[in-house]
N, C-alpha and C positions, 0 to 999 in steps of 0.2 A: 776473579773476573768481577769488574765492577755492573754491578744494576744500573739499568737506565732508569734514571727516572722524568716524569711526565706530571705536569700539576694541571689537574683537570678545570675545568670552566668552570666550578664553583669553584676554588682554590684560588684562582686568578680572580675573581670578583670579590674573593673575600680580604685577598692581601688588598686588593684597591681602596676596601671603605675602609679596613685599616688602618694602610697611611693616611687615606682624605682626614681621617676623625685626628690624628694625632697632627697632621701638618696645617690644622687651623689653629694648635697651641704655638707648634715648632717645627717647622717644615722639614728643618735640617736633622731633627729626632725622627721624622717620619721616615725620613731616605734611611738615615741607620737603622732603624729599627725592622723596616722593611726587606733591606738588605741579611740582618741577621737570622729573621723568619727563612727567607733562600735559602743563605747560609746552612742552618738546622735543619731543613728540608732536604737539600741536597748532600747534606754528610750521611745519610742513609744509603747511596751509592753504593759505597764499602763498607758499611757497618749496617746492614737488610732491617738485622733481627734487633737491635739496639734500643724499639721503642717495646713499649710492654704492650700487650694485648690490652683493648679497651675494655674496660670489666662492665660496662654494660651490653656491651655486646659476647659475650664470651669466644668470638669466633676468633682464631691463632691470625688469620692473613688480614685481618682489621688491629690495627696497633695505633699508639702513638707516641712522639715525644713531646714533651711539658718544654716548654720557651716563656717562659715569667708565669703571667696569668694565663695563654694560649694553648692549647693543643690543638699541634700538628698531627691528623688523622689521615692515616697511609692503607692502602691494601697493598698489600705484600705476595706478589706473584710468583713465588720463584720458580717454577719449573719456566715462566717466561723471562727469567730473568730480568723483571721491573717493578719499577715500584710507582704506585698512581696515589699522588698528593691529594687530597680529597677536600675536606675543611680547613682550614685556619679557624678556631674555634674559642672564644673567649669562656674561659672554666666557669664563670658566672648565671653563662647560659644555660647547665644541664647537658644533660645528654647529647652529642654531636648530631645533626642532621646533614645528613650528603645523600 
């Protein structure tokens, strides 16, 4: 059974300044790029467990997957069977805040 998954209100704000910053270079890298973040986002559906636990937080249902320089940072619900997108997070920043 596939996980629902949901990309929370900062998730959704943070893929927006994302593409804005990259579609003032190339717009047209912005929509692919953007797209591919989804993409990576939403392949957690069927693969939950796929991202690794963020080692700063050492908690098992806080994970994420690496997209170039970005972590995607997930909570990982499964007895509800979902998964809640949280950050899009540039690795440059440090630590994820969500």
């Amino acid at each position: 059974m596939d996980f629902k998954v949901t990309f929370m209100s900062r998730a959704v704000r943070d893929l927006e300044k994302i593409t804005a910053w990259v579609a003032k270079e190339d717009p047209e890298a912005a929509e692919r790029f953007g797209n591919e973040l989804i993409k990576d986002a939403l392949s957690l559906a069927r693969f939950p467990e796929m991202g690794r636990i963020v080692p700063e937080f050492a908690d098992p249902t806080i994970r994420e997957i690496i997209h170039g320089r970005y972590r995607i940072v997930y909570r990982l619900k499964k007895a509800l069977i979902r998964i809640h997108i949280l950050p899009f997070w540039h690795a440059s920043r440090g630590t994820p805040l969500f």
